[in-house]
C-alpha positions in Angstrom: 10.9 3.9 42.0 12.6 7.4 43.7 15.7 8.9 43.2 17.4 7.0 45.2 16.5 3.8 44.0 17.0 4.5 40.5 20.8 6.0 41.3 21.3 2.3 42.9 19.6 0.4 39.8 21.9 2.9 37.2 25.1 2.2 39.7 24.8 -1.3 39.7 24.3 -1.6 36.2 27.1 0.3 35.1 29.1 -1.5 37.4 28.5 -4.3 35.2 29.1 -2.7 32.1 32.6 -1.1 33.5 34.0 -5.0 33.8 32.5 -6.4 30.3 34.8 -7.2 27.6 35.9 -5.5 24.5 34.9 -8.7 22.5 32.5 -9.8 20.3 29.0 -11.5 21.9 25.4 -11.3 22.7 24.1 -9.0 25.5 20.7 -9.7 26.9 18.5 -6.8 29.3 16.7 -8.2 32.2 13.3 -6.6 33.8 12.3 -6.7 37.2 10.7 -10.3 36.7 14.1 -11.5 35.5 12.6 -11.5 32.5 14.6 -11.2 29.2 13.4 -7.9 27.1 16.3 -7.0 25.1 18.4 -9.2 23.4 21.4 -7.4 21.2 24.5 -8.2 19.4 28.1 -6.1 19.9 31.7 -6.2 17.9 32.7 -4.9 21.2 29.9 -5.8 24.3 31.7 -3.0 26.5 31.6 -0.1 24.1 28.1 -1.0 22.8 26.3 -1.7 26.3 28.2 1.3 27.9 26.3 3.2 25.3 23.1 2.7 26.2 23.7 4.2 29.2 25.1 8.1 27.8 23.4 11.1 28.7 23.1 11.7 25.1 20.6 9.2 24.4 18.2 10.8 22.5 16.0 8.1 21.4 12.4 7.9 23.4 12.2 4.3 22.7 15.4 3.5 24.0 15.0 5.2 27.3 12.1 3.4 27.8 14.3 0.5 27.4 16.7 1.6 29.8 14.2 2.4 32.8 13.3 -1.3 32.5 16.6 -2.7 32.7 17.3 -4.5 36.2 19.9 -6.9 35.4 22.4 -7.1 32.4 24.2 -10.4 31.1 26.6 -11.6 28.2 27.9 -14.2 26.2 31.6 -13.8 24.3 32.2 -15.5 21.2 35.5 -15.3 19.1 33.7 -13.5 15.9 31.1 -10.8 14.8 29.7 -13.5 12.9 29.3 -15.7 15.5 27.5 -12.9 17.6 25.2 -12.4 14.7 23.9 -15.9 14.8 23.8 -16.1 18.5 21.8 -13.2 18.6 19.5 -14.7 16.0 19.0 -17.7 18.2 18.3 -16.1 21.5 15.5 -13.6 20.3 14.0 -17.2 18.8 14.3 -18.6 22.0 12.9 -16.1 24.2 11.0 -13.5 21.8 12.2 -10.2 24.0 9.6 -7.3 24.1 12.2 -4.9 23.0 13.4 -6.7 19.9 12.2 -6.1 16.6 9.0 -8.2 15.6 8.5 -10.5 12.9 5.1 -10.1 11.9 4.7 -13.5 10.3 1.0 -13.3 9.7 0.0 -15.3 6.4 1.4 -19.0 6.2 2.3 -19.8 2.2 2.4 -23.3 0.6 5.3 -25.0 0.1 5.9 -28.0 -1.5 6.4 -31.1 0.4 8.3 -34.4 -1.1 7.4 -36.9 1.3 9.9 -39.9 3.0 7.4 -43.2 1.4 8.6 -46.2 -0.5 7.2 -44.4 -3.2 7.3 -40.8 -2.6 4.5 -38.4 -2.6 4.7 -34.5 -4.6 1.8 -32.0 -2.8 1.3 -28.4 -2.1 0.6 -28.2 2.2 0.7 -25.3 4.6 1.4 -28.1 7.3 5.6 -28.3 7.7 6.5 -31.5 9.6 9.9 -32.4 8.5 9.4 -36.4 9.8 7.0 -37.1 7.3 9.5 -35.3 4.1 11.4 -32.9 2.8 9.6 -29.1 1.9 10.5 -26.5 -0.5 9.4 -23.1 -0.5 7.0 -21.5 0.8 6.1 -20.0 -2.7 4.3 -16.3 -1.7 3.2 -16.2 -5.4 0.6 -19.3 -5.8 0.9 -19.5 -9.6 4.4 -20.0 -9.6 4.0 -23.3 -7.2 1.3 -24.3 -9.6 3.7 -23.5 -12.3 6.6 -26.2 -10.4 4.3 -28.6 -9.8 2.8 -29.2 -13.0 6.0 -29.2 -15.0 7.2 -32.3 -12.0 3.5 -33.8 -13.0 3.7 -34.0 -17.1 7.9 -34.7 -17.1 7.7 -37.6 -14.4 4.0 -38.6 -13.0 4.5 -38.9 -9.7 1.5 -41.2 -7.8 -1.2 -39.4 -6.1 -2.8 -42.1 -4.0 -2.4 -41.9 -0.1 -2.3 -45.4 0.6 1.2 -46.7 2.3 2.7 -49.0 -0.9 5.3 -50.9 0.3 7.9 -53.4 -1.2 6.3 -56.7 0.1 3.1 -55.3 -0.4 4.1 -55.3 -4.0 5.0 -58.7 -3.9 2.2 -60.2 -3.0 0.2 -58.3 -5.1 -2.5 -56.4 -3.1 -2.4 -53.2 -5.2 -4.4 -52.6 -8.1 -3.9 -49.8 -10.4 -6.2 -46.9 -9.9 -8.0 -44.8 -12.4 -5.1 -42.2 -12.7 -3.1 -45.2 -14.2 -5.4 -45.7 -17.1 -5.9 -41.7 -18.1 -2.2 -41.6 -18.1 -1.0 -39.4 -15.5 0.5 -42.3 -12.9 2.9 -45.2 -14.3 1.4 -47.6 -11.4 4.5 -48.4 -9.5 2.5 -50.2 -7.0 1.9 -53.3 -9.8 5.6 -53.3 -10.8 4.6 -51.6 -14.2 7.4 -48.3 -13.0 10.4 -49.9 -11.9 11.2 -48.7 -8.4 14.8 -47.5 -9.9 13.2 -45.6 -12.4 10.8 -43.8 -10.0 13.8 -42.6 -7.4 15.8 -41.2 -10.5 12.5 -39.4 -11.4 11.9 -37.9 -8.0 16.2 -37.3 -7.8 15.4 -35.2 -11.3 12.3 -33.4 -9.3 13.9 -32.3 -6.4 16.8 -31.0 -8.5 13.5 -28.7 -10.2 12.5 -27.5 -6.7 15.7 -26.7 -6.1 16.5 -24.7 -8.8 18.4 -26.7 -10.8 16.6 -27.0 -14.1 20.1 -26.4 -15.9 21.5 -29.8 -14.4 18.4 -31.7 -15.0 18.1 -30.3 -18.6 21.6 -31.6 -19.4 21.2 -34.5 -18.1 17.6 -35.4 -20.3 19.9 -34.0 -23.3 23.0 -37.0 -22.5 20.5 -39.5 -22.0 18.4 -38.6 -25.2 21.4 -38.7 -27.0 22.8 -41.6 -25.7 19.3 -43.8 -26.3 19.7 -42.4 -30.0 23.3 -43.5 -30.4 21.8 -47.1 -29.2 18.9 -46.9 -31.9 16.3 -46.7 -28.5 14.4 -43.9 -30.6 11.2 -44.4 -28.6 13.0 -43.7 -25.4 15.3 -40.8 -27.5 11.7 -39.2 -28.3 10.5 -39.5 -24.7 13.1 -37.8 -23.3 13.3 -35.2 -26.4 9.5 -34.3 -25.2 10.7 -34.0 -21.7 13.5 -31.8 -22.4 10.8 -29.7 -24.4 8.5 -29.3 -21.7 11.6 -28.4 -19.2 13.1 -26.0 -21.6 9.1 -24.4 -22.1 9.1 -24.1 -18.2 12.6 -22.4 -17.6 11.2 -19.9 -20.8 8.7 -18.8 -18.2 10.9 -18.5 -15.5 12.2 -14.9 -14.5 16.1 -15.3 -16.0 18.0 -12.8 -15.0 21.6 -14.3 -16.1 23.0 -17.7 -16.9 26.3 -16.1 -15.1 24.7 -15.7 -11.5 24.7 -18.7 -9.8 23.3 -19.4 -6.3 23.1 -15.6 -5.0 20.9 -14.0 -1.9 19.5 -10.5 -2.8 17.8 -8.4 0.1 16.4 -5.1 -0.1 14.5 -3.2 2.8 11.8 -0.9 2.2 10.3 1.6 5.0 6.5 2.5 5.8 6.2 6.4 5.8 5.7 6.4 9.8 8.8 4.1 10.1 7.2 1.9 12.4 7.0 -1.1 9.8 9.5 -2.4 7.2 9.3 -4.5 4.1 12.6 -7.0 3.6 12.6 -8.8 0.0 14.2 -11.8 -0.2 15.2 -13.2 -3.6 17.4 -16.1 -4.3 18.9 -16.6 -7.6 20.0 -20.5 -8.8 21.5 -20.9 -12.5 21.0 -17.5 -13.1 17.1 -18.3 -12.3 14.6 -16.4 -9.8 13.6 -19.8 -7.5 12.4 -17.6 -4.9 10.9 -14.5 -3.9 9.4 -13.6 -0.6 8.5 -10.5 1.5 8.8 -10.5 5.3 7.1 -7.8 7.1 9.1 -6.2 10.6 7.6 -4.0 13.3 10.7 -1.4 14.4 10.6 -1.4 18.5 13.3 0.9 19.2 13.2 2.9 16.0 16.1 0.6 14.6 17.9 2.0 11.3 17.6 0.0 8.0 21.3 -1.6 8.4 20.1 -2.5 12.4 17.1 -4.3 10.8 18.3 -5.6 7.9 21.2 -7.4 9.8 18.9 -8.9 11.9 16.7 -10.3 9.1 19.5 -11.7 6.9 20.3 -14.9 9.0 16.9 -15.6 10.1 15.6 -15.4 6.4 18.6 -17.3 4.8 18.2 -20.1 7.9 14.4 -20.0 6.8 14.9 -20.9 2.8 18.1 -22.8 4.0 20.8 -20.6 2.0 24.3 -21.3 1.7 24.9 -18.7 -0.9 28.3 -16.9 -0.9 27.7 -14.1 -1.9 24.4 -11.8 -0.4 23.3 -8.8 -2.7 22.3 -5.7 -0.4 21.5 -1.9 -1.3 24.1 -0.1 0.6 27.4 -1.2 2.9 27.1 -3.4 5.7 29.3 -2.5 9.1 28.3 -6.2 10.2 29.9 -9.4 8.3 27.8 -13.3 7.7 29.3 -15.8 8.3 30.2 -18.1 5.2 29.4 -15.8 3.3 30.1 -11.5 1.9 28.1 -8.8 1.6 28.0 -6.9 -2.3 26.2 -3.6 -3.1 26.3 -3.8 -7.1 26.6 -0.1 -9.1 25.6 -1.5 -12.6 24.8 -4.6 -14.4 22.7 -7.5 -14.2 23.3 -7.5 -10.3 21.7 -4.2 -9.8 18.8 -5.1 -11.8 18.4 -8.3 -9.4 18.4 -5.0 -6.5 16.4 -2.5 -8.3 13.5 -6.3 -9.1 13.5 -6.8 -5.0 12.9 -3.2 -4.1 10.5 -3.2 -7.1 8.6 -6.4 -4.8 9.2 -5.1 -1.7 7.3 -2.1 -3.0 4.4 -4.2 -4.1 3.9 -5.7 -0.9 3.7 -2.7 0.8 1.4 -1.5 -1.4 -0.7 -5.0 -1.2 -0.7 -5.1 2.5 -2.0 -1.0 2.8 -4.7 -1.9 0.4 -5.6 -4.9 2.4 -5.3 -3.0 5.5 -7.9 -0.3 3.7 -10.1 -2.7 2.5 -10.9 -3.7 5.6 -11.1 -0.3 7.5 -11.6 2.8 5.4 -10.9 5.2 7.7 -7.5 4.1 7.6 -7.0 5.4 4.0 -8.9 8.5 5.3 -6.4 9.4 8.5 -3.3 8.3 5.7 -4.0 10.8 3.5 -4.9 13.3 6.0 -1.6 12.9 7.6 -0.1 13.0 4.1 -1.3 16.3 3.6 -0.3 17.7 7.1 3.2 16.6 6.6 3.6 18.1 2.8 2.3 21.5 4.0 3.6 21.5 7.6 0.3 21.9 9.6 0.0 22.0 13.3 -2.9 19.9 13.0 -4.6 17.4 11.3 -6.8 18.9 8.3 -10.2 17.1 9.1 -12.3 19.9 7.7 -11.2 21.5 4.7 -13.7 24.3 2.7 -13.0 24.9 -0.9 -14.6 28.0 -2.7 -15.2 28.7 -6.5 -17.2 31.7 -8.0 -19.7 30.9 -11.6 -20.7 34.3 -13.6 -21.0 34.5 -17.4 -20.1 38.3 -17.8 -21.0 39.7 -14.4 -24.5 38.4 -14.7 -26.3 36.0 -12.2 -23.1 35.8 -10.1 -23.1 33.0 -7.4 -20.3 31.2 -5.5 -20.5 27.8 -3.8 -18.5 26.6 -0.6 -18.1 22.3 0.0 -16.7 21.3 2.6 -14.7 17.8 3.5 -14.5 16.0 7.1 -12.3 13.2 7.8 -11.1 13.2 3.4 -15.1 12.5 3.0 -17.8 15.1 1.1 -20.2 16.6 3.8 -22.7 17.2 1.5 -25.2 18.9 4.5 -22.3 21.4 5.0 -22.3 22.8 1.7 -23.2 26.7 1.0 -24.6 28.2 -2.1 -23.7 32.3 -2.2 -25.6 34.7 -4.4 -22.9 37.8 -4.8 -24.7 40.9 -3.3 -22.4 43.5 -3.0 -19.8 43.3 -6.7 -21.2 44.5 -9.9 -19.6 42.7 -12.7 -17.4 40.5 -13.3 -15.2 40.5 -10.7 -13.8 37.0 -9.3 -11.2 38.5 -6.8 -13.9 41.0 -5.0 -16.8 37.9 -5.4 -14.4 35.6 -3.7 -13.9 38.2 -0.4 -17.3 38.7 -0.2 -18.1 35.0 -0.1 -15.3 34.3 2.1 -16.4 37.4 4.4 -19.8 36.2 4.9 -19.6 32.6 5.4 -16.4 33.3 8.3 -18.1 36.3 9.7 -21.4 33.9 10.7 -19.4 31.0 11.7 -17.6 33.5 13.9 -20.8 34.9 15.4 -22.5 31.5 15.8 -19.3 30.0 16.8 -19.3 27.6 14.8 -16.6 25.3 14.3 -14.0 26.9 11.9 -12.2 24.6 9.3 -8.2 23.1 9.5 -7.6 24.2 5.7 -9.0 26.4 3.4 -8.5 25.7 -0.1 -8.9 28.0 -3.0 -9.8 27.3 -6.7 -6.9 29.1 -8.5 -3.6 30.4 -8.2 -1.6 33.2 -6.3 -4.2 35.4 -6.6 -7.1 33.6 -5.2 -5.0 33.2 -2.2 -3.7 36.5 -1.5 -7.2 37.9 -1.7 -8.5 35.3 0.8 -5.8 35.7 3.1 -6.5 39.7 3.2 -9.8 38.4 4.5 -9.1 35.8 6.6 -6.2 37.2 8.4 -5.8 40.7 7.9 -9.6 41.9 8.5 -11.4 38.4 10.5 -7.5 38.0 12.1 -8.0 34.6 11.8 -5.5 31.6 11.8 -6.5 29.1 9.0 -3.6 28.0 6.6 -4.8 28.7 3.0 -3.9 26.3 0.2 -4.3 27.3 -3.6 -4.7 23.9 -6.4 -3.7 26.1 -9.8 -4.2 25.0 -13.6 -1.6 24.3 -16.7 -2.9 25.9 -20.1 -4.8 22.9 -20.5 -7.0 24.0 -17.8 -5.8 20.8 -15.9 -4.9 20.9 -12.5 -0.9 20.3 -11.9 0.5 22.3 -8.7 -0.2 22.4 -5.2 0.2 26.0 -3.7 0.7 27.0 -0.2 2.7 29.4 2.6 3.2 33.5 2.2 4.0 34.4 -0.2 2.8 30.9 -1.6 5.3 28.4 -2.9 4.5 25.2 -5.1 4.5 22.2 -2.5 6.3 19.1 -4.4 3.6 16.4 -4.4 3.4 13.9 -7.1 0.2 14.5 -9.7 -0.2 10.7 -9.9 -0.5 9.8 -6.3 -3.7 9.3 -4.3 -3.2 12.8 -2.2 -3.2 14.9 -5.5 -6.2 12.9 -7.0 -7.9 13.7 -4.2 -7.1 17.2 -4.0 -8.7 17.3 -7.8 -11.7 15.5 -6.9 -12.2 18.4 -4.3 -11.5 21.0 -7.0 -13.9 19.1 -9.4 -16.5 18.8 -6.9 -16.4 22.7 -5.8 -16.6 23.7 -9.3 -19.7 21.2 -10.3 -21.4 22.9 -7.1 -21.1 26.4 -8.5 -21.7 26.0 -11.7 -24.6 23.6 -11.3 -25.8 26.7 -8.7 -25.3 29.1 -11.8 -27.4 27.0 -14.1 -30.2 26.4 -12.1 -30.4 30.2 -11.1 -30.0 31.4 -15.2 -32.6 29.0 -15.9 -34.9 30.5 -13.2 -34.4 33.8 -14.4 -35.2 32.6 -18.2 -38.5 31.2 -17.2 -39.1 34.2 -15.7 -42.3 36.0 -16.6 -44.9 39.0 -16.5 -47.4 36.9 -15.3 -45.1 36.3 -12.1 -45.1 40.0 -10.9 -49.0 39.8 -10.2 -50.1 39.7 -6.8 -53.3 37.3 -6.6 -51.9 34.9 -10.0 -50.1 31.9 -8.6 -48.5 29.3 -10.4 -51.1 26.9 -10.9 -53.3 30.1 -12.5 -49.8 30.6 -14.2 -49.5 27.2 -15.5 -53.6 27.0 -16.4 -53.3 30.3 -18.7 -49.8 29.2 -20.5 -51.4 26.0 -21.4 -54.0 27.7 -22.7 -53.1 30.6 -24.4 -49.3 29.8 -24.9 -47.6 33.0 -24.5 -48.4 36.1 -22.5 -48.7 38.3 -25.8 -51.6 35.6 -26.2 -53.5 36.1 -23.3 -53.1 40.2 -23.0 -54.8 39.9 -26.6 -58.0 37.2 -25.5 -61.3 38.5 -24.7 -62.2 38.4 -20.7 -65.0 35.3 -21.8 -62.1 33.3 -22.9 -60.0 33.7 -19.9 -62.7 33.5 -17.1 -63.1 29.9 -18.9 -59.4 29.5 -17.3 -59.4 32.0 -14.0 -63.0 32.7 -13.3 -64.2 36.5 -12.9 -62.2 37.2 -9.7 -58.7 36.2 -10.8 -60.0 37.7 -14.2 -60.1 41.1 -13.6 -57.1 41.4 -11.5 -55.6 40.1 -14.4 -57.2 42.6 -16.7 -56.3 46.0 -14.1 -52.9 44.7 -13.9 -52.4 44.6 -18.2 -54.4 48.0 -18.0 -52.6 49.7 -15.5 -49.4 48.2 -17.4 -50.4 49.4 -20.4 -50.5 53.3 -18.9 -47.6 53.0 -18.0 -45.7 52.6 -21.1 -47.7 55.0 -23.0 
């Protein structure tokens, strides 16, 4: 599209906007196809369509949208309400590209009470509301378990698929099955259940799926004590054990106060990127937890939380069927429900219900990255990576990050070691073990330049691919004396990052910038433990470097310094003779028994010649 054509698209468009209402409705976008892409909700349609249309727009995402828009049309309703639920509807009906995205992907149980002469009580992933009526879905299996087992020991519902109906009873062509005689079904189908008492019980069920258990407790507590009142104390005991069993359940049950009653609580919880968020639903009957459920949304024009959450709340409450009153959420809403108000709690048993929805809303987050992880480790790998770019403000992604320690006891046998990391990953057939050359004595600051001059220096001159992050073991001063290196004499640019000790000599601060500054990272999260296990690993490397070379030098002996005696001679005369005291004291006979003459007499000039020496 040129110029032109796009001034004539914009034109037109506006001059849409220009004769739109300042009422309430639902706006929808149209593409080129005439196909819906956008479908939004407006307290005032002229104001908020006209808006899209500002210079000002600064949102990518929503110029995006714009340059698609070909034709614009509206619907005007008398409420804000009634634009919310509108709204709701259309982007059901026509699932626009632009709108924000459901992403529905695991189907939980729910419980399904079916429509038969003698109804049915079964977990099923299947909903088809003609064959009954379905409660749930329950996200947390063990809590469905939980319902349905309480519903199977207080009123045995049948388990049997066969169709049972009334005149099939009469003429008797049911038998009762082998649940009937280990107790767990009443048989109905033979008349030994009444057909009354089997309705009441499934009545008294549904009222338990509901969330009811208060009702259905006091009513098991009137008729036990009415059946005692009549003397009926086998039926009195029946009902005592069922009201034990109910009150057992309810024990179980997540109570959060007998003085909330039929509430909606919604919380909304962001991924770090924004892209994603995590809405918790929880809905509260008799001062009970009956639900619980996380939906996850995909932001497609980098909606705010109150945009998103909005848009959730009537698809979620018309999901679980809520009419609750009153709808819990963690900060104002501009928008109103219908039916029903909005309530941000400060303190109390209300904010505890917020602060428990975050709390599962955080969980799932956490459940679904794992998951995600699980299945592609490199995701965790580009996460953390991205993590650490962000806390210290790098230009680029840190895929290759060296760490350097020095090992010494006293100035003696000094070495350093150099690992290095790709992609969060040990690249073991990178690493670099230093003997120090040029410092006498114990001197970590100078060891650690020479180390650091050497390894950059050749990685310069065989051009070598240079790391994204250099990480030093220890504090300030680690870091400034790399940096003099690495900038001031290599004039290099690689971002230098310091992981210091407590007095424990446990790692607890992450150090970075010039002069360098503790970055604010928790000590418990994965980025830090990592960060640890890099410091750990660098410091195994030296030191195990350090004790292979102090052992070297301790099996170190005279017998090594002769040209001609190798170390299978070397091993031949120690077995032999033991020490090398031993050996300088044994008759020629006795060693040419081990050497032979040739090997012999070198050995002999070299002890002679030694021995001239010292005198």
């Amino acid at each position: 599209m040129n110029k032109e054509e796009n001034d004539q698209r914009l034109a037109y468009l506006k001059g849409i906007v220009l004769n739109m209402p300042e009422k309430p409705g639902s706006y929808q976008f149209y593409d080129e196809n005439h196909t819906i892409i956008y479908v939004g909700k407006a307290k005032s349609l002229k104001r908020r369509v006209s808006s899209y249309f500002h210079k000002e727009v600064d949102r990518f995402k929503t110029k995006v949208l714009v340059s698609k828009i070909r034709d614009i049309s509206y619907t005007v309703v008398n409420t804000e309400e009634d634009a919310l639920l509108l709204e709701n509807s259309l982007i059901k009906k026509y699932n626009p590209r632009y709108n924000v995205l459901l992403k529905d992907g695991k189907t939980y149980p729910s419980i399904c009470v079916t429509n038969e002469y003698f109804p049915r009580i079964f977990k099923t992933r299947t909903i088809n509301k003609r064959f009954g009526t379905f409660y749930g879905p329950y996200p947390h299996i063990s809590s469905m378990y939980a319902v349905l087992d309480i519903i199977k020991r207080l009123y045995k519902p049948r388990t049997c698929r066969q169709p049972i109906t009334r005149e099939g009873i009469d003429l008797g062509k049911y038998r009762p099955c082998l649940e009937y005689h280990i107790h767990n079904c009443k048989a109905p189908c033979v008349n030994k259940q009444s057909y009354e008492e089997y309705q009441e019980n499934m009545n008294q069920a549904r009222e338990i799926l509901k969330g009811n258990t208060r009702a259905v407790g006091k009513k098991l507590y009137d008729l036990m004590m009415k059946n005692a009142e009549l003397l009926k104390f086998e039926i009195a005991d029946d009902l005592k054990k069922k009201l034990n069993l109910l009150n057992e359940f309810v024990a179980k049950s997540e109570v959060v106060s007998y003085t909330i009653d039929n509430v909606d609580v919604f919380t909304i919880v962001d991924n770090e990127d924004r892209k994603n968020a995590y809405i918790n639903y929880i809905h509260v009957k008799n001062g009970t937890i009956n639900q619980s459920f996380t939906y996850e949304y995909k932001r497609k024009l980098d909606e705010t939380d109150e945009e998103l959450l909005i848009t959730a709340i009537p698809d979620i409450r018309e999901r679980f069927k809520s009419k609750a009153k009153e709808i819990i959420v963690p900060f104002e809403m501009e928008w109103k429900i219908k039916d029903a108000e909005f309530f941000v709690p400060q303190r109390g048993d209300k904010k505890h219900l917020l602060e428990l929805s975050e709390m599962n809303g955080k969980q799932y987050k956490f459940d679904r990255l794992k998951q995600a992880e699980k299945l592609n480790p490199e995701q965790k790998q580009t996460r953390l990576m991205k993590e650490l770019q962000n806390k210290l403000k790098l230009e680029k992604l840190p895929y290759q990050i060296e760490c350097f320690d020095n090992s010494n006891i006293s100035g003696t046998d000094a070495v350093a070691g150099c690992i290095v990391y790709k992609g969060m990953k040990p690249s073991r057939k990178d690493y670099r073990k230093y003997n120090i050359k040029t410092v006498i004595g114990p001197d970590d600051y100078a060891s650690m330049q020479e180390v650091v001059r050497r390894r950059y220096s050749r990685m310069i001159e065989e051009k070598i691919t240079l790391p994204d992050l250099i990480i030093t073991d220890g504090g300030k001063g680690q870091m400034d004396v790399v940096r003099e290196v690495i900038v001031d004499q290599l004039h290099l640019n690689i971002p230098i990052a310091g992981l210091a000790k407590d007095d424990r000599h446990r790692t607890n601060e992450l150090l970075f910038g010039y002069p360098p500054q503790t970055i604010g990272i928790d000590v418990k999260s994965e980025l830090f433990k990592l960060l640890t296990q890099i410091q750990d690993e660098v410091h195994r490397y030296a030191i195990t470097f350090h004790r292979d070379k102090r052992s070297k030098h301790a099996l170190h002996s005279e017998l090594d310094d002769i040209k001609g005696i190798g170390p299978k001679a070397k091993e031949a005369l120690l077995k032999r003779f033991k020490t090398v005291k031993a050996i300088k004291e044994s008759n020629a006979e006795a060693i040419e028994e081990v050497l032979g003459k040739a090997k012999t007499k070198i050995l002999q000039d070299h002890f002679n010649k030694q021995a001239q020496i010292d005198s």
